[in-house]
N, C-alpha and C positions, 0 to 999 in steps of 0.2 A: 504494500500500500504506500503509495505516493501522497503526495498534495490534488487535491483535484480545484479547478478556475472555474469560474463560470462569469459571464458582463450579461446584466440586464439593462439597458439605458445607460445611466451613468454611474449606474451600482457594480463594481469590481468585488466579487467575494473569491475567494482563495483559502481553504481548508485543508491545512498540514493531518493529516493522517497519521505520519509515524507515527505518534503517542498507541493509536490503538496498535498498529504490530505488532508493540514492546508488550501490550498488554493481551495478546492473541498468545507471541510466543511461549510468554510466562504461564497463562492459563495452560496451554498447550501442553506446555513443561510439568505444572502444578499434577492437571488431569492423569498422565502416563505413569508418575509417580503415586498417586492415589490407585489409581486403575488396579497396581500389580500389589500395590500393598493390601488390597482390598480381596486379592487371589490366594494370598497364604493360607490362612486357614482352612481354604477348601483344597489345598493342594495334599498330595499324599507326603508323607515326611517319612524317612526311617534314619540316615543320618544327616539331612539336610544339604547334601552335596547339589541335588537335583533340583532345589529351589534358591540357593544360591549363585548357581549356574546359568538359571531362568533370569534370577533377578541382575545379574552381570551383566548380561544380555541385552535387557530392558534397558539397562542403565544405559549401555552406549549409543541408545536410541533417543531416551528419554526427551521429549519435546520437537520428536517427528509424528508424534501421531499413532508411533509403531511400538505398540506393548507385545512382548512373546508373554505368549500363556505356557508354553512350554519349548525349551530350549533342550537340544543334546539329544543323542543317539537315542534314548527313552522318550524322549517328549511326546511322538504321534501316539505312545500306543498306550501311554499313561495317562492321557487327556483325554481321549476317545474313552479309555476306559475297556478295550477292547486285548484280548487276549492274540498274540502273534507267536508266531515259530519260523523254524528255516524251512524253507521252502522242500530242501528233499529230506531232512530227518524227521522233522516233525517236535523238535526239539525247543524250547523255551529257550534255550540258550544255546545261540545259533554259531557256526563256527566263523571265524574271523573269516570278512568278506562276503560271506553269503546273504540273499535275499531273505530276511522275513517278510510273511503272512500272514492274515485275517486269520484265525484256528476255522472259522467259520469257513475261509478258501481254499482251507488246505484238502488234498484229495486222499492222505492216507492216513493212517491210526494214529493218536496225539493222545496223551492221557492231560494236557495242558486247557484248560477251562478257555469258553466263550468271554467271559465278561470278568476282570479285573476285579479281585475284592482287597480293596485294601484293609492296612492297617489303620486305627485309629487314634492310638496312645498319646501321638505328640499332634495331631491333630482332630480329634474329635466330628468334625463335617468333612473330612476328608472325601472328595465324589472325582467321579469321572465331568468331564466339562466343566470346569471352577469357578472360568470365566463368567459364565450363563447362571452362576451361584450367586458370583460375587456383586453381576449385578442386578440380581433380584434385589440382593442386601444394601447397598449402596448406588443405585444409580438418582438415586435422588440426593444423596449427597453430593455426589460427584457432579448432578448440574449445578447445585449450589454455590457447590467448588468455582468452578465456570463463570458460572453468571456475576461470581462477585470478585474475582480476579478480572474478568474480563472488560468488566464497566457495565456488567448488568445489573447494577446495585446489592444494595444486602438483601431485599425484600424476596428474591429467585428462593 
């Protein structure tokens, strides 16, 4: 956002913009940061390598817009919530470089479950899609967040 001009008669009006940029990027910023903070508790935890790695992730993003709900080799299949193996063992634990799958795609014997059940100990609401938790829980925060970083007042 620029300055934008406008002449009506002998009325010159000229409206500097930056200011709100500064308060887009920051909200921007504020939002990505709440977003992922707001994902923890629904994230599965056993020694928190998997959501510090999420949240590293986040961080190098923070104030493009662009929050990871799940980062690293685990991420797809731990957000989906959704149970994968290698494609020709059938195996949960697939061998260095091999393709995992859906247990649901795979076409031979798997003793490896459909659907993720996590642990709950260090997180409690621990689920499959966090995101889609997180903002049930908070997305009205989050515009509030917004609207009053942004310059939509405190009343949002």
């Amino acid at each position: 956002m620029k300055s934008f001009s406008t002449v009506k008669g002998n009325v010159h009006i000229t409206l500097d913009m930056s200011r709100f940029k500064r308060q887009f990027q920051r909200a921007q910023y504020q939002l990505d940061g709440a977003v992922m903070e707001s994902m923890v508790p629904f994230m599965p935890m056993i020694t928190g390598s998997f959501i510090n790695t999420t949240r590293a992730a986040s961080a190098a993003v923070q104030g493009s817009g662009v929050v990871y709900a799940a980062y690293g080799l685990q991420g797809r299949f731990l957000y989906e919530g959704k149970g994968m193996v290698d494609e020709q063992t059938g195996s949960p634990w697939a061998r260095r470089g091999a393709k995992k799958v859906l247990v649901s795609q795979y076409g031979g014997k798997t003793r490896a479950k459909e659907r993720l059940e996590y642990t709950r100990q260090a997180h409690p609401k621990a689920q499959a899609e966090w995101f889609e938790a997180a903002k049930k829980a908070d997305e009205k925060a989050w515009i509030h967040l917004v609207k009053e970083t942004a310059g939509g007042g405190k009343r949002g």
